[in-house]
FIMIGU-306356 format. One record per residue (C-alpha): residue number from 1; residue in one letter; x, y, z. Coordinates in steps of 0.1 Angstrom, whole numbers, plus 5000, padded with zeros to 4 digits. Layout:
BEGIN
+-----+------+------+------+------+
! seq ! type !    x !    y !    z !
+-----+------+------+------+------+
! NUM !    A !    X !    Y !    Z !
...
+-----+------+------+------+------+
This chain:
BEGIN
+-----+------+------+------+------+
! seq ! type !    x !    y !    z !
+-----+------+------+------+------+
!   1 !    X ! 5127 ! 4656 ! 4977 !
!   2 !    X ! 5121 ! 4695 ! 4974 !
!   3 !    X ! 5101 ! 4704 ! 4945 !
!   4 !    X ! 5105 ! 4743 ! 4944 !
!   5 !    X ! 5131 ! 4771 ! 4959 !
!   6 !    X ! 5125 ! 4789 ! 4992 !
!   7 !    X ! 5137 ! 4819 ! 4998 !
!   8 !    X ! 5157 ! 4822 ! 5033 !
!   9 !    X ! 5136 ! 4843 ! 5057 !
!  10 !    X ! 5141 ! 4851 ! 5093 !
!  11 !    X ! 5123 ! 4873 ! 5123 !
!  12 !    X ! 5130 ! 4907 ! 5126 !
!  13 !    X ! 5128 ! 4928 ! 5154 !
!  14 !    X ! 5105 ! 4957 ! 5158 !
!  15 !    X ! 5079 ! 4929 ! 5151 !
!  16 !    X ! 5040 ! 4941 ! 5146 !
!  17 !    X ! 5019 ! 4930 ! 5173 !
!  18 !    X ! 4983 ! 4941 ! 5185 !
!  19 !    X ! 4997 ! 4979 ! 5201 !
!  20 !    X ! 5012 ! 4983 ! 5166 !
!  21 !    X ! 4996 ! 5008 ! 5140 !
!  22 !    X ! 5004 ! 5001 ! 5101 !
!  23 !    X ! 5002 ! 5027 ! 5072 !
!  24 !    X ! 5003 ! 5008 ! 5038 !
!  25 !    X ! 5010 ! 5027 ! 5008 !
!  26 !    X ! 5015 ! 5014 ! 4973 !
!  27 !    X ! 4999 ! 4993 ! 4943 !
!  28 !    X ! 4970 ! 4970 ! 4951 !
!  29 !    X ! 4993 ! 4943 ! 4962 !
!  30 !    X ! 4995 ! 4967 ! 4994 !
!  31 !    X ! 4959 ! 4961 ! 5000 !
!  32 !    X ! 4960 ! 4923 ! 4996 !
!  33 !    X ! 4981 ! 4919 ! 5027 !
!  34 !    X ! 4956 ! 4948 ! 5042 !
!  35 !    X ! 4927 ! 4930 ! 5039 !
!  36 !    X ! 4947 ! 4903 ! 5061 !
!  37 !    X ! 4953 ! 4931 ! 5086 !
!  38 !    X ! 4919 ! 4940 ! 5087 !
!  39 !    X ! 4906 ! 4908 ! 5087 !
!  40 !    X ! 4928 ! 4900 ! 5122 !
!  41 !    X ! 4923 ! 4931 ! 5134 !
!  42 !    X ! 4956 ! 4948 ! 5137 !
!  43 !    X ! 4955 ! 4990 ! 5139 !
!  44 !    X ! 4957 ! 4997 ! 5102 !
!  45 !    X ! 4955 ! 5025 ! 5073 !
!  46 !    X ! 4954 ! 5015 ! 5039 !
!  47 !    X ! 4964 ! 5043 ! 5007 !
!  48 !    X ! 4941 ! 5070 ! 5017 !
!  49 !    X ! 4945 ! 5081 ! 4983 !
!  50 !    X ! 4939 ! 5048 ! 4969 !
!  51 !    X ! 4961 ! 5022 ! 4946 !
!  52 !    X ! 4990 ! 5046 ! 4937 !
!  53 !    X ! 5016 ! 5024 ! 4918 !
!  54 !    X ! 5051 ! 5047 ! 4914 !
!  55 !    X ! 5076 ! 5058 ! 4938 !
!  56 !    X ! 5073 ! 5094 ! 4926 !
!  57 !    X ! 5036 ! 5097 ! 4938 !
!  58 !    X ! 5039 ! 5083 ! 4968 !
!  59 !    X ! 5071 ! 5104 ! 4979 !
!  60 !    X ! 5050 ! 5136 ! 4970 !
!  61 !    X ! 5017 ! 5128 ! 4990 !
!  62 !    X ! 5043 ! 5119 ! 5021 !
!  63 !    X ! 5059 ! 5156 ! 5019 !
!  64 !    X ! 5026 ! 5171 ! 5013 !
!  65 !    X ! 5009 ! 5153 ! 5046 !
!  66 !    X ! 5045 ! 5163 ! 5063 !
!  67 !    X ! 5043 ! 5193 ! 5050 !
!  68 !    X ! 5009 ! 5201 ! 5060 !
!  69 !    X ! 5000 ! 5213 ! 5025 !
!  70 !    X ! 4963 ! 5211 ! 5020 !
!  71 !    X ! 4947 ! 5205 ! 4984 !
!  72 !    X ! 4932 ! 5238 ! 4969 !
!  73 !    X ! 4911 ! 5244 ! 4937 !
!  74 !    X ! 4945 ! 5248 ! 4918 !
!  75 !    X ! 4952 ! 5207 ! 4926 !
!  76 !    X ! 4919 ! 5194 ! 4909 !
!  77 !    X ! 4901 ! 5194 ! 4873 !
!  78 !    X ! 4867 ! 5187 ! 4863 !
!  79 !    X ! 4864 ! 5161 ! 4833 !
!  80 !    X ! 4833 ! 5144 ! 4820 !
!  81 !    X ! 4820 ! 5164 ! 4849 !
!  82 !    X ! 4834 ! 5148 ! 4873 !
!  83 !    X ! 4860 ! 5166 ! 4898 !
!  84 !    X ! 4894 ! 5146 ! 4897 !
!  85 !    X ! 4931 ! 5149 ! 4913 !
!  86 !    X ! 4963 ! 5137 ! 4893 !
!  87 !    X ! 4977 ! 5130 ! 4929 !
!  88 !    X ! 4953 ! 5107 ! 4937 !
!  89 !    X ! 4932 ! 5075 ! 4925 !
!  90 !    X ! 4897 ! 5084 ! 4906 !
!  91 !    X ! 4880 ! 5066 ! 4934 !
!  92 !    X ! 4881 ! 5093 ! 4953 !
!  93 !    X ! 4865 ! 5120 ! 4923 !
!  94 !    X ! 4835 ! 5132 ! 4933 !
!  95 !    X ! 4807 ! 5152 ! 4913 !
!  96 !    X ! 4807 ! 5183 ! 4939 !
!  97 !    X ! 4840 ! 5201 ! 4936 !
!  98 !    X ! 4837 ! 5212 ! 4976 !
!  99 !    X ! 4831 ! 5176 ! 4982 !
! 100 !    X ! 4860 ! 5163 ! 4967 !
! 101 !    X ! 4879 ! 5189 ! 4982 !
! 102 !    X ! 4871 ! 5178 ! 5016 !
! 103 !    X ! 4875 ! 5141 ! 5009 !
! 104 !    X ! 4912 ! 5151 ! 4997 !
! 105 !    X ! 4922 ! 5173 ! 5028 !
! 106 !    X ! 4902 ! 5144 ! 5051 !
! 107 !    X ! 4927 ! 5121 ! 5029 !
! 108 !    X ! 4955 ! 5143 ! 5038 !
! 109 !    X ! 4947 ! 5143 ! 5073 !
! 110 !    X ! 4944 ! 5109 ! 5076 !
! 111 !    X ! 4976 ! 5103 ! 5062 !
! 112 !    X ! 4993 ! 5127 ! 5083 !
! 113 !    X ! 4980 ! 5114 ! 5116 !
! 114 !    X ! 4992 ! 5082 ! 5104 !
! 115 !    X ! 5027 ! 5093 ! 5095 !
! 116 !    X ! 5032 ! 5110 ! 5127 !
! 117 !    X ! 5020 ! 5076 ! 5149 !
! 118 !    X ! 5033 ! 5049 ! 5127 !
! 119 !    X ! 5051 ! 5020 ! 5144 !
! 120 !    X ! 5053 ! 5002 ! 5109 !
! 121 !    X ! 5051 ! 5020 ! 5069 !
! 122 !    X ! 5047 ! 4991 ! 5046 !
! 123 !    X ! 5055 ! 5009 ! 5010 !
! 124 !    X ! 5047 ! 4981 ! 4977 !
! 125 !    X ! 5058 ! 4996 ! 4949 !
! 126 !    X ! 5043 ! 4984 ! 4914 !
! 127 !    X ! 5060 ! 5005 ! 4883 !
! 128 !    X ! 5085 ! 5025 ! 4874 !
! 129 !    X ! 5068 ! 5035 ! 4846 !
! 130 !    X ! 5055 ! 5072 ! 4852 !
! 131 !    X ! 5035 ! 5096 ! 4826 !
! 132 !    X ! 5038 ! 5130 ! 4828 !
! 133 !    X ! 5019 ! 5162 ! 4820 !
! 134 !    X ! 5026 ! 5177 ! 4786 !
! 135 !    X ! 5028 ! 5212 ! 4778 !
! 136 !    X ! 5001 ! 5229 ! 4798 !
! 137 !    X ! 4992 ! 5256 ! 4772 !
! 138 !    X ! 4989 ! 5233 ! 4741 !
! 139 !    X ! 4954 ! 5222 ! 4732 !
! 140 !    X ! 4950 ! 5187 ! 4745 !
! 141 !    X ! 4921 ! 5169 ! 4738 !
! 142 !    X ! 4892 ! 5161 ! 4766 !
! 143 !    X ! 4916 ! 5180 ! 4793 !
! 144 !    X ! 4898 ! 5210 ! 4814 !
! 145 !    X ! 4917 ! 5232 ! 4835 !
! 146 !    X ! 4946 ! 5211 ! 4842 !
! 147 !    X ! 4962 ! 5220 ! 4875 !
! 148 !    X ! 4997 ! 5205 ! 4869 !
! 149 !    X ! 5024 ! 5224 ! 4855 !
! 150 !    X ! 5046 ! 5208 ! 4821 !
! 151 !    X ! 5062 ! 5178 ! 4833 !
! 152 !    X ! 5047 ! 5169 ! 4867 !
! 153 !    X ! 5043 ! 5134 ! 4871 !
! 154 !    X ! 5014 ! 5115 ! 4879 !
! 155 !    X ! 4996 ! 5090 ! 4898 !
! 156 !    X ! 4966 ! 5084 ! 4875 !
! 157 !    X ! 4960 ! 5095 ! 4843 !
! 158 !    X ! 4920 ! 5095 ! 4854 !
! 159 !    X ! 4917 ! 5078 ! 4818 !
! 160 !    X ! 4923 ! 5112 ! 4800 !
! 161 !    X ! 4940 ! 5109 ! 4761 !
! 162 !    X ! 4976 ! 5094 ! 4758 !
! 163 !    X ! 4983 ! 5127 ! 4742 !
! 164 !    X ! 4980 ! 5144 ! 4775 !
! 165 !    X ! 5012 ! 5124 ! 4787 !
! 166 !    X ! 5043 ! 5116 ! 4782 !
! 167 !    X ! 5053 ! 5079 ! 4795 !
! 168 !    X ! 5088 ! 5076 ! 4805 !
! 169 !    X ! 5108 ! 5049 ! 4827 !
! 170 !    X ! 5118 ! 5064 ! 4859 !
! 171 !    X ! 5158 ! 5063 ! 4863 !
! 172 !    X ! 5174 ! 5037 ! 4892 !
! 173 !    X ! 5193 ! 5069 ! 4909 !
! 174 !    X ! 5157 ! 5089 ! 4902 !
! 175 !    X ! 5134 ! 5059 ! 4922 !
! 176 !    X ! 5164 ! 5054 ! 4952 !
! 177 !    X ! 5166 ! 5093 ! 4953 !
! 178 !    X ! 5127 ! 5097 ! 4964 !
! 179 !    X ! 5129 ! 5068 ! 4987 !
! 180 !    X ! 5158 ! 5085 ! 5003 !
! 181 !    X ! 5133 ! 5119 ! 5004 !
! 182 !    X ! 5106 ! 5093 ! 5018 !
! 183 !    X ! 5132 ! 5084 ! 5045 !
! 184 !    X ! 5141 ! 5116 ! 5057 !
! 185 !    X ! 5108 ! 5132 ! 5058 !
! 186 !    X ! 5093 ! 5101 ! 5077 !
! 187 !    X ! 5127 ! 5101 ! 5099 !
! 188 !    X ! 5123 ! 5139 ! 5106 !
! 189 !    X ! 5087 ! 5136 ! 5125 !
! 190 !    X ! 5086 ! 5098 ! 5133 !
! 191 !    X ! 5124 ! 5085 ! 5144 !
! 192 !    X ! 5111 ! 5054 ! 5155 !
! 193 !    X ! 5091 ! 5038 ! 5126 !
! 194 !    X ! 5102 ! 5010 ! 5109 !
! 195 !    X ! 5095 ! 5015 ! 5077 !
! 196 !    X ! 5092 ! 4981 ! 5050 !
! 197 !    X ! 5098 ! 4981 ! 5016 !
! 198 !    X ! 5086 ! 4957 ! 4990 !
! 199 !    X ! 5074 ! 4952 ! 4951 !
! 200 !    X ! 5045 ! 4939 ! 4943 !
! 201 !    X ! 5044 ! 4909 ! 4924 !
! 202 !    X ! 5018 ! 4919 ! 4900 !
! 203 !    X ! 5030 ! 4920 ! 4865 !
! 204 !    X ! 5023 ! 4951 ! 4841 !
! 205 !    X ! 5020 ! 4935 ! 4811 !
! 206 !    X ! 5004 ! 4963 ! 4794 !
! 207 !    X ! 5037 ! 4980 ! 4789 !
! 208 !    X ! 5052 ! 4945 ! 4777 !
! 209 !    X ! 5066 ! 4918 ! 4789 !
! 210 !    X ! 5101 ! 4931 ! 4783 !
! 211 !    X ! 5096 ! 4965 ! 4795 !
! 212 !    X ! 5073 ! 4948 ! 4829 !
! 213 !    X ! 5105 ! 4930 ! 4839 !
! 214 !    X ! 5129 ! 4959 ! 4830 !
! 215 !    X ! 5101 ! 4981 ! 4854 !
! 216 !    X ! 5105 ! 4960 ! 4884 !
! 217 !    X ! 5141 ! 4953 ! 4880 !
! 218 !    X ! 5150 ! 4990 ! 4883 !
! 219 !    X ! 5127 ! 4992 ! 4915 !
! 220 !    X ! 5142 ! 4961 ! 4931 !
! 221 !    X ! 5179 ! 4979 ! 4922 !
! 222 !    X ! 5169 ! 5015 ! 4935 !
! 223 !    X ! 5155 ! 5001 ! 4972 !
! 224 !    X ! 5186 ! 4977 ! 4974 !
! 225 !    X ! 5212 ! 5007 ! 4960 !
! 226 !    X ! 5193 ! 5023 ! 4988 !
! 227 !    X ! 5197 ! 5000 ! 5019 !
! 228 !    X ! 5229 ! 4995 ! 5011 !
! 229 !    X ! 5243 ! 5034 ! 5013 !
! 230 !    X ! 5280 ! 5035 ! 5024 !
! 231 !    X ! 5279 ! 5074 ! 5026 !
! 232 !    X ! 5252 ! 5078 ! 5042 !
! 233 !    X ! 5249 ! 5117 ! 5058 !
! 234 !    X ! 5241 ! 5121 ! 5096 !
! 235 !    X ! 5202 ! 5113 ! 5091 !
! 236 !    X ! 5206 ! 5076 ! 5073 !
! 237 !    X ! 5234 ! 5065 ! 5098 !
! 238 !    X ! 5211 ! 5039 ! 5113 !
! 239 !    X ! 5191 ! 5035 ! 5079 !
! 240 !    X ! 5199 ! 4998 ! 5080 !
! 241 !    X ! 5178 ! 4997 ! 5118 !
! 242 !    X ! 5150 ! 5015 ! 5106 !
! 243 !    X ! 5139 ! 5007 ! 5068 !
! 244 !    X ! 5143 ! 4968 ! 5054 !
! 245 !    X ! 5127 ! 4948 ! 5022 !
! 246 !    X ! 5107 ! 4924 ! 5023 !
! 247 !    X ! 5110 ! 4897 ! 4993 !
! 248 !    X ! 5074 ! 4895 ! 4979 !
! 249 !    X ! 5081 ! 4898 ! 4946 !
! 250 !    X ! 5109 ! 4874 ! 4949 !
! 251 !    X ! 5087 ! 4848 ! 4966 !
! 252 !    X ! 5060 ! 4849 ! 4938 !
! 253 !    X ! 5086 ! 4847 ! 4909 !
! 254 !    X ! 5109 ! 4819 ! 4925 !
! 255 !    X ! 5084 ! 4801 ! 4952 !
! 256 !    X ! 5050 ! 4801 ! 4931 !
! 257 !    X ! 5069 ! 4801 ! 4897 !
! 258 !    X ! 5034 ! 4782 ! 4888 !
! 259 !    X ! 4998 ! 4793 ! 4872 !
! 260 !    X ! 4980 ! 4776 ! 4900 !
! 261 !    X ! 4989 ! 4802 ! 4920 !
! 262 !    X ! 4978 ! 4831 ! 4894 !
! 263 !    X ! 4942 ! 4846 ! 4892 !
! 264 !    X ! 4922 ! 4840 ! 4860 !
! 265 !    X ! 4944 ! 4868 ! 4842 !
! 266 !    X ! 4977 ! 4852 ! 4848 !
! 267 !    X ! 4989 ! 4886 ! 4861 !
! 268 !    X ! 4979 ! 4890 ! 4899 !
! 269 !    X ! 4982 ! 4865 ! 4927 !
! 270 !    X ! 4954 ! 4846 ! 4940 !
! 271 !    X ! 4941 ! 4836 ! 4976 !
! 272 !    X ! 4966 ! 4809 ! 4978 !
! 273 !    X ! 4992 ! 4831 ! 4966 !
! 274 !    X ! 4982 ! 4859 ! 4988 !
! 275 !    X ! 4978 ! 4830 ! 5020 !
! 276 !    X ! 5013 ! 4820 ! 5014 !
! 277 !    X ! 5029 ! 4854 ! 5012 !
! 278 !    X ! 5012 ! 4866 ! 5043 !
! 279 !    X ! 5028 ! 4836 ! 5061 !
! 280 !    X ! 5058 ! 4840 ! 5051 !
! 281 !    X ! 5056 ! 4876 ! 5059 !
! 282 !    X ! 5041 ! 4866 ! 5096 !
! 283 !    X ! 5071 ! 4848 ! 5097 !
! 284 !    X ! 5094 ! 4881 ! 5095 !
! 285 !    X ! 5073 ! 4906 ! 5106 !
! 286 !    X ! 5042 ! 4896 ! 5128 !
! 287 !    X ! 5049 ! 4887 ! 5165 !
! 288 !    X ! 5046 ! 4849 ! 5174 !
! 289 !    X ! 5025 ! 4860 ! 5204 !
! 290 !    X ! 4995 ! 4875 ! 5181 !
! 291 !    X ! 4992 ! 4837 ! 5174 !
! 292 !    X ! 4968 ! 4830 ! 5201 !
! 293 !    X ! 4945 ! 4860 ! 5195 !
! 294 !    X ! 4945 ! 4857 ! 5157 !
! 295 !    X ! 4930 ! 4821 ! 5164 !
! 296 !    X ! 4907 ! 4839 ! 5183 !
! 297 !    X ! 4895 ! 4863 ! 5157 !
! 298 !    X ! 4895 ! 4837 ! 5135 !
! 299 !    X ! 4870 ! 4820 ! 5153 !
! 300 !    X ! 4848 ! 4850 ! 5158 !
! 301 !    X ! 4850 ! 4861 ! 5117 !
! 302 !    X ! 4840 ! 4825 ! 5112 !
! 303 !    X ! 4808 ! 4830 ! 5135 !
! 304 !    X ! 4799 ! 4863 ! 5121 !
! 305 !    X ! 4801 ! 4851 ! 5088 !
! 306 !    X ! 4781 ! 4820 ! 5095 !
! 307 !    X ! 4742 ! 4822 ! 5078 !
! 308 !    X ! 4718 ! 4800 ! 5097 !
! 309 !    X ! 4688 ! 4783 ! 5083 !
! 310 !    X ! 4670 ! 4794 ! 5108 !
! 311 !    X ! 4679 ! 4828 ! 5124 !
! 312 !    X ! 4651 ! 4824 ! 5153 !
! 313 !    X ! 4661 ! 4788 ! 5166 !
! 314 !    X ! 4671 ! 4786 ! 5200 !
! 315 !    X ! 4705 ! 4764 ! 5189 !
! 316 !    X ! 4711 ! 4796 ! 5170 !
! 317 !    X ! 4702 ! 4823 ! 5196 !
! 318 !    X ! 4725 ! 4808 ! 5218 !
! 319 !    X ! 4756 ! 4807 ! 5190 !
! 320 !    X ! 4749 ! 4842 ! 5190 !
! 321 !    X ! 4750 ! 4850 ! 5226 !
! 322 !    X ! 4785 ! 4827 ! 5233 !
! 323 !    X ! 4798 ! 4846 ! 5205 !
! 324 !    X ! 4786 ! 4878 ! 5215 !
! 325 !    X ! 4803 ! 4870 ! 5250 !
! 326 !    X ! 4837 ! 4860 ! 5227 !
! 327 !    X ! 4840 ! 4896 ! 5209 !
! 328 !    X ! 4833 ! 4907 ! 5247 !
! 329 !    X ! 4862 ! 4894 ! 5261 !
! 330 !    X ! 4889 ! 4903 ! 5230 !
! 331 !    X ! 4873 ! 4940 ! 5235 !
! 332 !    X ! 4882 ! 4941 ! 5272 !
! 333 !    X ! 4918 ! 4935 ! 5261 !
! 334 !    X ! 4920 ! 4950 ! 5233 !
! 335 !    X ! 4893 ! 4984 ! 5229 !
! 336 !    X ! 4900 ! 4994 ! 5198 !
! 337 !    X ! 4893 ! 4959 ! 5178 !
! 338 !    X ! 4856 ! 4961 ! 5164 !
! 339 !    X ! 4839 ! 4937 ! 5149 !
+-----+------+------+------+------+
């Protein structure tokens, strides 16, 4: 008897393995499944500019790393005395404005570096809801020097008034024409990355339950209107090779259509859900032949994470040493995995 749906799933090629290096972009689903990266290891970078949850953003910090446009005193704003960016998440704000500068640009470089070396770019996207700046010459409550020009869009709000926004619904053709502007600026410096698109599974409830579903359904239709381009010019001839979705979303909704899998806020996934969803995305996208290593850095996390009653007992001076002797022998084959 099968007591819930299963959404088909099979390997792909291009598969990630232990020479691979992942960017992740998008909401916090996006660092769910890269804490499971970290956690085994693999070469990863996850949203230098932190949780940014709409297509729009994302699309303009990939042209500006591309681009090579660094972040000057015209980007930024100081409110409640604190130095903030509307491109990026507040946890990067900093008191010093030179400071925050730097940590932008270091942001920007990062990304960049990434962009160019990329073997995989996993993109979640959360919303489709955007807000954007209101006219920049009105008096708008708590707002101090606001860099963006009437009707930018934005990536946080950095908890500013409503007043200073206008919250709209981005379009299908508006959300599939930045993922194509994603494509063929990623395409133009990195031909070979395969680049993975999902939606997180998280539900905005926030802007209703109604408007939550009408949000992701839009996203779901753009990257599908998108992978499916007939016309395609010269540049997205082998889109269908290089750039493929992965069913997150889907799985959560129809798989785990259950609280038990839900956090205490019945909105976002929790460990089981997260577990179950990073298997099945193994499945597609991580190379059976990491199996044997990941068991292996499964067994070394346990050890490090292990708290002994006694830290200056011989039985546990000589854990440590066989499991000093462990991380020895992954770091031979594999340098760049730390502990």
């Amino acid at each position: 008897m099968k007591l819930q749906t299963e959404i088909p799933l099979s390997p792909e090629e291009n598969q990630i393995d232990y020479s691979s290096k992942i960017l992740l972009m998008g909401s916090c689903f996006s660092e769910n499944i890269g804490r499971k990266f970290d956690y085994f290891k693999f070469q990863n970078l996850q949203n230098p500019f932190g949780v940014i949850f709409n297509p729009v953003s994302i699309e303009k910090l990939i042209v500006r790393a591309i681009d090579d446009v660094s972040f000057s005193e015209k980007d930024i704003f100081q409110h409640n005395e604190v130095w903030k960016c509307f491109e990026a998440h507040s946890e990067l704000s900093a008191l010093d404005k030179n400071e925050f500068l730097g940590n932008l640009n270091s942001a920007l470089q990062n990304l960049r570096e990434a962009l160019f070396s990329a073997t995989h770019i996993i993109f979640t996207f959360g919303t489709s809801w955007v807000y954007r700046t209101v006219d920049a010459s009105a008096p708008l409550s708590d707002r101090a020097s606001a860099p963006l020009s009437t009707g930018e869009i934005v990536a946080n709000c950095h908890k500013l008034p409503q007043q200073n926004f206008q919250k709209e619904l981005l379009s299908i053709e508006e959300i599939s024409k930045s993922l194509q502007t994603i494509f063929d600026k990623i395409s133009t410096i990195n031909p070979a990355a395969t680049i993975i698109n999902t939606v997180s599974p998280v539900r905005h409830i926030k802007d209703g339950f109604a408007e939550n579903s009408l949000s992701k359904a839009h996203l779901i239709s753009a990257i599908h209107h998108f992978l499916n381009l007939k016309s395609a010019p010269d540049s997205f001839r082998d889109l269908n090779r290089k750039s493929f979705y992965f069913p997150a979303f889907e799985i959560m909704m129809d798989e785990l259509r259950d609280y038990r899998f839900y956090a205490e806020d019945l909105l976002h996934p929790n460990k089981t859900a997260i577990e179950l969803i990073w298997q099945k995305f193994s499945r597609v996208w991580i190379a059976s032949e990491t199996e044997t290593l990941q068991k292996e850095i499964t067994a070394v996390q346990s050890g490090l994470n292990h708290r002994p009653f006694n830290p200056n007992s011989a039985e546990h001076l000589q854990f440590s040493e066989k499991l000093q002797l462990k991380i020895r022998e992954i770091q031979k084959r594999f340098p760049h995995i730390q502990f």
